[in-house]
C-alpha atoms as one frame of an Amber mdcrd trajectory, in Angstrom:
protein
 178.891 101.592  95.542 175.024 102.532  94.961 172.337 100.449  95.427 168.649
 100.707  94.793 165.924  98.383  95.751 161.990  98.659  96.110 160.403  96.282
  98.624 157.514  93.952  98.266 155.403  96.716  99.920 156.611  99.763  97.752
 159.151 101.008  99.985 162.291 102.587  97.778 165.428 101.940  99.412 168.584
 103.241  97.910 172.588 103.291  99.614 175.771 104.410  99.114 178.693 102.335
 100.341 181.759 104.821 101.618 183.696 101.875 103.457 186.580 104.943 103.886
 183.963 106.356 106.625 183.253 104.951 110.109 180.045 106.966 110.367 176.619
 106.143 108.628 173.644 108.429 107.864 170.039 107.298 107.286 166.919 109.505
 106.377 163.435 108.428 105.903 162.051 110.805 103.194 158.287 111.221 102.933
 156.431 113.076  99.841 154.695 115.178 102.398 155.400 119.279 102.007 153.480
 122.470 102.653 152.575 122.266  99.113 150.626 119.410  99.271 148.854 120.958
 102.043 144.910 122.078 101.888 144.875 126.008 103.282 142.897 124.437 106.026
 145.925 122.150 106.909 148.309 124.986 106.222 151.598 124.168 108.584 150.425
 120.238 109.279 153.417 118.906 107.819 155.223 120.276 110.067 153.760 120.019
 113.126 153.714 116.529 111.812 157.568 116.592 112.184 157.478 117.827 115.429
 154.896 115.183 117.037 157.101 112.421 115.242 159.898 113.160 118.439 157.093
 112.944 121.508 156.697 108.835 121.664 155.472 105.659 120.506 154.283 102.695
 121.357 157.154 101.679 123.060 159.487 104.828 123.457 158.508 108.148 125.387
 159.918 111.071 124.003 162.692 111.575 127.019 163.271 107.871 125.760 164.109
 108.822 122.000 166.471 111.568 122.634 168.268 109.551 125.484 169.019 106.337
 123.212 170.333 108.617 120.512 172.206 110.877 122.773 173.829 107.341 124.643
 176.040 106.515 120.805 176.589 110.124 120.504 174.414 110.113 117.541 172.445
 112.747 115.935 168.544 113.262 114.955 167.021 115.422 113.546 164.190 116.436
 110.780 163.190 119.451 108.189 159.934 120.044 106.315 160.298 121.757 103.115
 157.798 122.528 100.319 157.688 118.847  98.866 159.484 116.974 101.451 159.727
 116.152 105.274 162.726 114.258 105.951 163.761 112.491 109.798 167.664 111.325
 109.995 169.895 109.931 112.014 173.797 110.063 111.717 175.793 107.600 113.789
 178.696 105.405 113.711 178.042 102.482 111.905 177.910  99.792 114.531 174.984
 101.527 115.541 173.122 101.476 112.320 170.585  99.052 113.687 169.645 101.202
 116.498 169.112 104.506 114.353 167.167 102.675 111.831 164.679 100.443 115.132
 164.348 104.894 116.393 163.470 106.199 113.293 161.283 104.099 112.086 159.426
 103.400 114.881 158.886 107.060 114.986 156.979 106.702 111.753 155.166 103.847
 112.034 153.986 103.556 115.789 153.811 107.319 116.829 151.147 108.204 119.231
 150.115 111.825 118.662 148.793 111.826 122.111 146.431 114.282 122.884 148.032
 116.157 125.631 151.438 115.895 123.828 149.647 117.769 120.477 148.090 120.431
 122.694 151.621 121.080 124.341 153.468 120.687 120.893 150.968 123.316 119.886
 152.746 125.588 122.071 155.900 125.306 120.612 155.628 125.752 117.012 153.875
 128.985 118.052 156.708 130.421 119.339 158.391 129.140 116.091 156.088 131.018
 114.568 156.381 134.019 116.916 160.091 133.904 116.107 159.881 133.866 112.168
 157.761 137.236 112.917 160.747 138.929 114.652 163.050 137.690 112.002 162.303
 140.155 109.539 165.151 139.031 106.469 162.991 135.845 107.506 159.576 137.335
 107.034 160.526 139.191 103.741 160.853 135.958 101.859 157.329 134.825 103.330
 155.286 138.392 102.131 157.306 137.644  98.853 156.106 134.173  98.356 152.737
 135.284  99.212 152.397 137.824  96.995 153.969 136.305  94.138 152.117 132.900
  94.579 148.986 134.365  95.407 146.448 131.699  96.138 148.620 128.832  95.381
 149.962 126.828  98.281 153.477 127.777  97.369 152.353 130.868  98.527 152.095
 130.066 101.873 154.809 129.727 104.701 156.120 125.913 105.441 155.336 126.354
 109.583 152.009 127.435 108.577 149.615 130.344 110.581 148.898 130.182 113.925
 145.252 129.455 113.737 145.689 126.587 111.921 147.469 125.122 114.320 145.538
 126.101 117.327 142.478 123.805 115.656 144.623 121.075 114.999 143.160 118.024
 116.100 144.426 114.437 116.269 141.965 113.175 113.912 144.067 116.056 111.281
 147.269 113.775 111.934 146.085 110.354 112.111 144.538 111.148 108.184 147.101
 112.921 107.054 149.352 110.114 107.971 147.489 107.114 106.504 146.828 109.273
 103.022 150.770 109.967 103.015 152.803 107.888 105.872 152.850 104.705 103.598
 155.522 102.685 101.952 155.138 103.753  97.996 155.197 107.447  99.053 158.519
 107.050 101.518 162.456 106.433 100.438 164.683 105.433 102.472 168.177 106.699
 102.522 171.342 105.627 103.845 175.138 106.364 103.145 178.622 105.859 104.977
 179.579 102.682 106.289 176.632 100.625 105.117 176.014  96.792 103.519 172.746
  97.355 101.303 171.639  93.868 102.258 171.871  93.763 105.707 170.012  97.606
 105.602 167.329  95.435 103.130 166.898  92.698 105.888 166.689  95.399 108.491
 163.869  97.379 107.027 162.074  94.041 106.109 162.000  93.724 109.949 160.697
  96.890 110.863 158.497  97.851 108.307 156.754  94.277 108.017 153.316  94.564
 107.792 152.786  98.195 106.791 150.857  98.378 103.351 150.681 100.753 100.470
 148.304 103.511 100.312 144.909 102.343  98.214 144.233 106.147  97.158 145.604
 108.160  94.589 147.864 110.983  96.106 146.572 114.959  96.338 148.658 116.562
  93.426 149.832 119.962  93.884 149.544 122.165  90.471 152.232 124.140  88.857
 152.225 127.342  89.924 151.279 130.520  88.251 152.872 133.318  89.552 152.307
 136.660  89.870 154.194 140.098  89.471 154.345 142.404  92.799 156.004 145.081
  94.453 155.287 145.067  98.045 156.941 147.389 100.575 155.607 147.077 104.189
 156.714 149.356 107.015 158.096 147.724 110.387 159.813 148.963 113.200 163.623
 146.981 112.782 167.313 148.281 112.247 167.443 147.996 108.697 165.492 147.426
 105.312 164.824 144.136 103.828 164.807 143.298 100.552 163.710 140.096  98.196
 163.788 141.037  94.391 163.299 138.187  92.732 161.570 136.067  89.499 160.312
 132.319  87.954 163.100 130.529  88.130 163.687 126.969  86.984 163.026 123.743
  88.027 165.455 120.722  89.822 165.024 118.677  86.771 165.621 121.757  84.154
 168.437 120.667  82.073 169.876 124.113  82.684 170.370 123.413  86.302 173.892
 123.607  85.825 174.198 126.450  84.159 172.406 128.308  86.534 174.449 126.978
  89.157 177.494 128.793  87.405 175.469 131.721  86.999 174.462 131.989  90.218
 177.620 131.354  91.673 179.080 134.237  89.557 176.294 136.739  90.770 176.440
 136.174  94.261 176.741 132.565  95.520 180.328 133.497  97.133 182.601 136.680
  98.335 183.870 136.789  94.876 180.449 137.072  93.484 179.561 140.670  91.753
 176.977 141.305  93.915 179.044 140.881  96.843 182.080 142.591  95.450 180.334
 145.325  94.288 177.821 146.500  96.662 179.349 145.528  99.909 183.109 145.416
  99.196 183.331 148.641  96.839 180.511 150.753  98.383 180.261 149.534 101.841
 176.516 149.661 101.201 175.247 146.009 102.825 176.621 144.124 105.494 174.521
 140.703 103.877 174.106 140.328 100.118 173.131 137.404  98.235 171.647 135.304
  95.746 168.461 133.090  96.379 167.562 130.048  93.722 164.794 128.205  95.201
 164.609 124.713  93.190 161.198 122.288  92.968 159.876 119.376  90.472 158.118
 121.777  88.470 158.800 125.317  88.811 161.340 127.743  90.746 162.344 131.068
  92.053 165.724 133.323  91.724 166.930 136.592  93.044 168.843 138.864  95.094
 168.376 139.539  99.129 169.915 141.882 101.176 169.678 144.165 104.160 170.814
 147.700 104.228 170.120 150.639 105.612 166.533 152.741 104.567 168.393 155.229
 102.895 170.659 152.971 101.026 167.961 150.956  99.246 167.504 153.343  96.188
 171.300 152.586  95.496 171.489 149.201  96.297 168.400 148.432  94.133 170.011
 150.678  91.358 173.407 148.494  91.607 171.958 145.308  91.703 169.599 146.017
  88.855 172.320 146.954  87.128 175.065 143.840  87.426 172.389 141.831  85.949
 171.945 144.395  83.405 175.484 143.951  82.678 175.036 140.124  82.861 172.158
 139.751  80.550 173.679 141.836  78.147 177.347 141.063  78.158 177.720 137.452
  80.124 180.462 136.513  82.189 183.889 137.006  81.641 186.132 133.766  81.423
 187.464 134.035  84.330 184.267 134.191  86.157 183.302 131.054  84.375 187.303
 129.036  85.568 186.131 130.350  89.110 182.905 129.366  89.261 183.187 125.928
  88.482 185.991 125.234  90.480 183.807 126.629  93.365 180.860 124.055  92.497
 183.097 121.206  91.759 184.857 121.829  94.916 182.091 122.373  96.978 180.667
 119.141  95.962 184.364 117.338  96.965 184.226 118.497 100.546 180.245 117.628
 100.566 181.300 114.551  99.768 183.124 113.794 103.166 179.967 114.095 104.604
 178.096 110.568 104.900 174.410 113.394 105.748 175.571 115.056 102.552 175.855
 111.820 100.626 172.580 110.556 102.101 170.791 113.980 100.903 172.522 114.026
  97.678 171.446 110.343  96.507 168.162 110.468  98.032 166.753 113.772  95.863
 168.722 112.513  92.851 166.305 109.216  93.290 162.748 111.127  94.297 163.850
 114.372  91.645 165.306 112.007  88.659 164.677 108.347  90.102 168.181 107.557
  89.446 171.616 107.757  90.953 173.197 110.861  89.507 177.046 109.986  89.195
 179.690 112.255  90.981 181.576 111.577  87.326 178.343 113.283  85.631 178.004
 116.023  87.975 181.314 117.080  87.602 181.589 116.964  83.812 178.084 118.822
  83.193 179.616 121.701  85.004 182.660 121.444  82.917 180.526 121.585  79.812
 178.801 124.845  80.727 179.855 127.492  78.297 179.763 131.497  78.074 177.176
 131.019  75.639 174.906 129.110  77.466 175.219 131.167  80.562 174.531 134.217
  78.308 171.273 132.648  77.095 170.200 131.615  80.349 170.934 135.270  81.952
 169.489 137.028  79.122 165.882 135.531  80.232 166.815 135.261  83.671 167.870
 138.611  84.511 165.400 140.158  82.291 164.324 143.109  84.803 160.663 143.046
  83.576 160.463 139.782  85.103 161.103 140.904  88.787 158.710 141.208  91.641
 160.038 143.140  94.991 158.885 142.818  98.675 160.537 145.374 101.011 160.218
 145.330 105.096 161.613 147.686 107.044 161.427 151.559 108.704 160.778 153.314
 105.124 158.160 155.501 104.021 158.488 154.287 100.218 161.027 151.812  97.971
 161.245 151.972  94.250 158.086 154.541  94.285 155.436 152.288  95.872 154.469
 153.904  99.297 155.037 151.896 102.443 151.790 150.453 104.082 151.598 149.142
 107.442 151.992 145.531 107.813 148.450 144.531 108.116 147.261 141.871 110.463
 146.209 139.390 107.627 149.599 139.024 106.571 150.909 138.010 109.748 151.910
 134.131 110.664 150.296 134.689 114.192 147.118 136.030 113.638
């Protein structure tokens, strides 16, 4: 059973009842993502995330982990381009507890000074990290080159020294602008009674208001055509090829989920079967789809050897040559929708997958999306529109490439060095 209910005060609240499952999952979504971000606050949401674990008023951080880790529960948080999200999963007798953590964590945070400066430490190693990730760092030099100037274009943990000159006068603002009731949901599924979770948030959110300015909007993006190759000294050759994609709310979200899934979302995929199976050329091959409110991005990754790029690139160019041109065979179509409708079964045995899965249906389409729906909109995805839909997608005049790795040249654009003003760390 779903149920949806706005508070007095603007907070959503929306639950799924799975009385099959002992265990309940809660999140506390906030419309606060990189995109939203100024490129002076580039990487705030995040750190953001992180200062949300280091105490409150009443709870030290050593205090937070302890009570979660006593009901052998589990918390935890991400920061995406439109989102940050803190959960808790727990069994549901201990519902109350996760719900008195997590949202004094929001409300009554500290952002003590000393804690900031050491937090500050931290997330630079993050960043450090990303830097020696290099199938990492190719998505980031394709985002930025594709995105250009738009905040899209920058990474989610931000750059190093815009984190160094954080201050806590940067956090306390940002969280009054976008810490308030109307721009939070609040998720829970699993073992849950949606009016006892009601009477529980009335509790702990009493008093907190609504925010009395209009929101920062983030534009659509505008995107930009690129071929980047950078040299670096790593094993292998990275590679992002990829294009505009479409949105979460397209209405062709489904058929691009059985397109996808036929391309490379799986070991059956083409791309998988063809380039690493056949030729032995990859030992990682996939499709990407990156899906936001008003825009997205799809295409191919893999890493492979320097002198293997030509021919990967030449086989993956041409399966969706094939694609665009021909479609899927029937077969492909049986098998991928069997995948996504079974994938989405064994998701649902998850009470975090449930929680996830009706909190974006209510900030993406501000509705429940039933399972019943899901299900039969895959069913109803034919050859034809997948056909349509490739012959666009796959169009190879629509793809940008960013390479990383120890080449000279890739696809006939010499290597340059990987200058210091694309680096996170700088």
């Amino acid at each position: 059973m779903q149920q949806k209910t706005q508070l007095s005060n603007g907070l959503t609240v929306v639950s799924e009842r799975v009385p099959e499952l002992r265990s309940c999952s809660l999140g506390i979504w906030c419309g606060a993502g990189s995109r939203f971000e100024t490129e002076k606050q580039a990487g705030l949401s995040h750190f953001l995330e992180h200062m949300f674990f280091k105490g409150t008023q009443s709870r030290t951080a050593y205090d937070i982990a302890v009570s979660m880790d006593s009901v052998g529960g589990q918390l935890n948080a991400f920061t995406d381009r439109e989102h940050t999200c803190y959960y808790a999963r727990v069994m549901d007798r201990h519902l109350p507890l996760a719900i008195d953590i997590l949202s004094d964590m929001v409300n009554h945070s500290l952002f003590d000074a000393a804690e900031i400066e050491r937090e500050k430490g931290v997330v630079l190693e993050e960043i450090k990290m990303y830097e020696d990730t290099p199938d990492d760092q190719v998505f980031e030099l394709f985002n930025r080159s594709f995105y250009r100037s738009h905040p899209l274009g920058r990474p989610v943990i931000g750059y190093a020294p815009m984190v160094r000159g954080l201050t806590r006068q940067d956090l306390v603002e940002y969280v009054e602008r976008r810490y308030h009731p109307g721009n939070l949901l609040i998720a829970c599924a699993g073992q849950v009674d949606h009016d006892e979770l009601l009477a529980l948030l009335e509790k702990h959110f009493q008093g907190t208001q609504n925010g009395q300015k209009p929101l920062p909007t983030s534009p659509p993006p505008t995107t930009t055509q690129h071929r980047s190759v950078y040299n670096k000294s790593c094993e292998q050759t990275y590679l992002c090829l990829g294009a505009p994609g479409i949105s979460y709310v397209d209405p062709r979200r489904y058929t691009m989920l059985v397109l996808d899934s036929v391309l490379g979302g799986c070991m059956s995929s083409r791309l998988f079967q063809e380039i690493r199976e056949k030729r032995g050329l990859v030992y990682s091959v996939s499709t990407i789809q990156t899906a936001l409110s008003d825009c997205g991005t799809f295409g191919i990754f893999a890493g492979t050897s320097a002198e293997k790029v030509p021919e990967v690139l030449t086989v993956a160019r041409g399966i969706f040559s094939d694609v665009a041109g021909n479609g899927i065979t029937d077969e492909e179509l049986v098998r991928a929708k069997e995948l996504l409708k079974g994938a989405l079964a064994l998701n649902l045995e998850s009470t975090s997958s449930r929680m996830m899965r009706i909190a974006r249906n209510n900030l993406y389409y501000g509705r429940f999306v039933p399972i019943e729906e899901t299900i039969q909109k895959i069913d109803d995805v034919s050859p034809s529109q997948v056909k349509e839909l490739a012959s666009w997608l796959l169009d190879p005049d629509r793809y940008s490439l960013a390479a990383l790795g120890p080449v000279t040249e890739v696809d006939g654009i010499a290597a340059q060095p990987l200058p210091e003003s694309l680096a996170l760390s700088i």
